[in-house]
N, C-alpha and C positions, 0 to 999 in steps of 0.2 A: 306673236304668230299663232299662238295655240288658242288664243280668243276670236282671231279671227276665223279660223277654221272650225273652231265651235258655233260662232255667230253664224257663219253661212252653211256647216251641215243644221243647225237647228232651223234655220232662216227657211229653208227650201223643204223639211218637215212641216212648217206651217204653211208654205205656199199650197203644199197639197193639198190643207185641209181647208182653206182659204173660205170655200163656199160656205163651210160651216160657222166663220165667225161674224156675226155684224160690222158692220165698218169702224165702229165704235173701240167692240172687243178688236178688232185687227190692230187697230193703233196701239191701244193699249200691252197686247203682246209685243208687237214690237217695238213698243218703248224697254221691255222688261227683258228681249233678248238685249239690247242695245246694253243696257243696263249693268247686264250676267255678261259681258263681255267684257268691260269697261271693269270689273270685278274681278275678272280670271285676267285679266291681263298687269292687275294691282298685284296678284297670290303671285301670278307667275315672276315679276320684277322684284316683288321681295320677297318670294324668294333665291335667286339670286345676289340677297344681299343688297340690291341698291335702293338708296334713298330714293322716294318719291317726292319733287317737288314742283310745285308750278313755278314758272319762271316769274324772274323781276320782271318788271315795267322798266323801261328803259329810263325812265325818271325814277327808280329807286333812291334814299337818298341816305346817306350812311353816316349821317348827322341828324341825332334826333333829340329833342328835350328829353331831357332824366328827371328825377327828384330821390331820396333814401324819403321815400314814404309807409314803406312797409318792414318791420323790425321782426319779421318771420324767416325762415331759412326752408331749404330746399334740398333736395337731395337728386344727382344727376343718377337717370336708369337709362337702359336702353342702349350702352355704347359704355368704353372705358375710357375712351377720350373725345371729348366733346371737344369742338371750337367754339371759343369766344371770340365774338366778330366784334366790329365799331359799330353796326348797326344791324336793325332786325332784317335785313335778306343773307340771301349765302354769298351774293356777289362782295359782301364787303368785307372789308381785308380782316383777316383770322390774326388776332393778337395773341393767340396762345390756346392749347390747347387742354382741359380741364378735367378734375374726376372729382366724386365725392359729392362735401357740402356746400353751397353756394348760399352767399348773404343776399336774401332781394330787397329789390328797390321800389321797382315800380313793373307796368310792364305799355306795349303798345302793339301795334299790328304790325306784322313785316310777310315775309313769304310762309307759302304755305307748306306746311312737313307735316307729311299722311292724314292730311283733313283738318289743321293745328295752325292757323297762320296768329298766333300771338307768342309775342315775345318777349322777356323779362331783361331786362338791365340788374345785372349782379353785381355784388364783389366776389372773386375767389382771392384770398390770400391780399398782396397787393393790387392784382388785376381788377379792373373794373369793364362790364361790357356787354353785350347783347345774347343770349340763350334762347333757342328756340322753346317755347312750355313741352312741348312734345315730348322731352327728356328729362323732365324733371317730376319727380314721384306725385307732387299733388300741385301740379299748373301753374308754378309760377307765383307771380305775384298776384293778388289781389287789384292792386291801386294802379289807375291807369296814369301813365306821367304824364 
């Protein structure tokens, strides 16, 4: 709400000025208001607190090849309890909820969390399963499975 009200008192600022930009610059501005909106309405949802994600694809699939190719470890930031899902979107079911150091594996693409759509297959503990790189101190794994 507050981007959009930004978008359109800045919007109607530049309409005024209009005669003065080339058609070129015009676009260009309002690509960049478009832009600072699509921004303040990012600031404004986190802060409140919510995750930003884009959505699955209705063909998400919450089966995906793994491999233990990577003998490096991880550390979960950004949250005290992360979920370990079956697969790299959020749609897929939450096996357990995680903190700390995670053993990685490998990793692959799944949903996108705040610009980050790759994903690591870990172990915590027993559990083995999907982490979004978003949350982990230095991206995850390396080796794509």
């Amino acid at each position: 709400m507050v981007s959009v009200i930004v978008f359109s008192a800045t919007n109607v600022a530049v309409r005024e000025h209009q005669k003065s930009f080339t058609g070129k610059e015009m676009l260009m501005v309002q690509s960049r208001l478009r832009l600072f909106a699509v921004h303040m309405a990012v600031v404004l949802i986190a802060g409140l607190g919510a995750a930003i994600v884009a959505p699955s694809p209705a063909s998400a699939s919450c089966s995906h090849a793994h491999s233990d190719i990577d003998s490096r470890s991880d550390l979960i930031v950004g949250t005290s309890a992360l979920s370990l899902r079956t697969g790299p979107h959020v749609s897929c079911t939450r096996i357990t909820t995680i903190s700390g150091w995670v053993d990685l594996h490998c990793f692959d693409v799944g949903d996108e969390i705040f610009g980050n759509s790759t994903w690591s297959f870990v172990r915590w503990g027993s559990y083995y399963g999907w982490v979004s790189d978003y949350y982990l101190q230095n991206n995850g794994s390396m080796y794509h499975c």
